[in-house]
C-alpha angles and dihedrals in degrees: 000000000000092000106051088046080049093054096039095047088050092047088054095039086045088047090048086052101055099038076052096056090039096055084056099065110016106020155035146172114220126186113230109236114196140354104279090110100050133163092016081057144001142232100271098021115140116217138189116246120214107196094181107052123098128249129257133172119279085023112150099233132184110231140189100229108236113249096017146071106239127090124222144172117252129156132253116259118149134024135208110279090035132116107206137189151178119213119165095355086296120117121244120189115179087343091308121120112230131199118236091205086173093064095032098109092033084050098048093055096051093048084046092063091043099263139134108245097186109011114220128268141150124223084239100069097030086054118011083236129093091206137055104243119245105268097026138089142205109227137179137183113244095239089071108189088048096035124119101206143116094321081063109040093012124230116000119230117239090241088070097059109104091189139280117304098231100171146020110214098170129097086028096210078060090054108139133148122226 
């Protein structure tokens, strides 16, 4: 009877270790702290975290802030070569409008009651450059007018990135893959 608690007891503390080993170099579980991605995600959610995967606009992504210690969840909207722009609450990219399907309901609320959702800004004049620099990325929380994001501390290195959120697993009745 030893033998087989033993084993058992070896078999979970082995699993643990390589789940362990496994979360250092291909995934992580972050905790989702604020509103700034609301309605995407909510204050308390737990995601998944893949730090392999590459990275594509309008990607949810899990960043270190610059010049800070905390870590938070933005999306992904501009990439390194692009010139970007907000003009009437609408998305350019290199002079192409682009639809933010992820904000379109949200969005439409706020216009609705005569508000800005994104306020407009160039990257120029968020950042002196027209084009995102190689290595770096442009990136906003999805609740616009109460978001930290690039507008605040300006382009986010790629070294940053953690990796891209591609599922929330808590609250369960909430799970949902991205």
């Amino acid at each position: 009877m030893n033998v087989l608690f033993f084993e058992i007891g070896l078999t979970i503390l082995v699993t643990f270790g390589v789940l362990y080993l496994l979360s250092l170099f291909t995934f992580s579980f972050a905790k989702v702290e604020g509103y700034s991605m609301s309605d995407t995600l909510e204050d308390r959610d737990v995601v998944v975290v893949n730090k392999l995967a590459k990275i594509k606009r309008f990607d949810l992504v899990y960043i270190r802030v610059p010049n800070s210690s905390d870590k938070s969840v933005r999306r992904i909207i501009g990439r390194p070569g692009e010139s970007l722009y907000y003009k009437n609450g609408q998305l350019f990219i290199n002079e192409e409008e682009k639809e933010e399907r992820f904000i379109a309901e949200y969005k439409n609320q706020f216009e609705k009651d005569g508000m800005m959702f994104t306020e407009d800004f160039t990257l120029k004049a968020l950042t002196g450059q027209a084009t995102i620099p190689k290595g770096k990325y442009l990136v906003l929380g999805d609740n616009r007018p109460y978001a930290t994001d690039s507008r605040y501390y300006q382009l986010i290195d790629e070294k940053d990135i953690i990796g891209t959120v591609e599922m929330r697993i808590l609250p369960l009745h909430n799970l949902h893959r991205f």
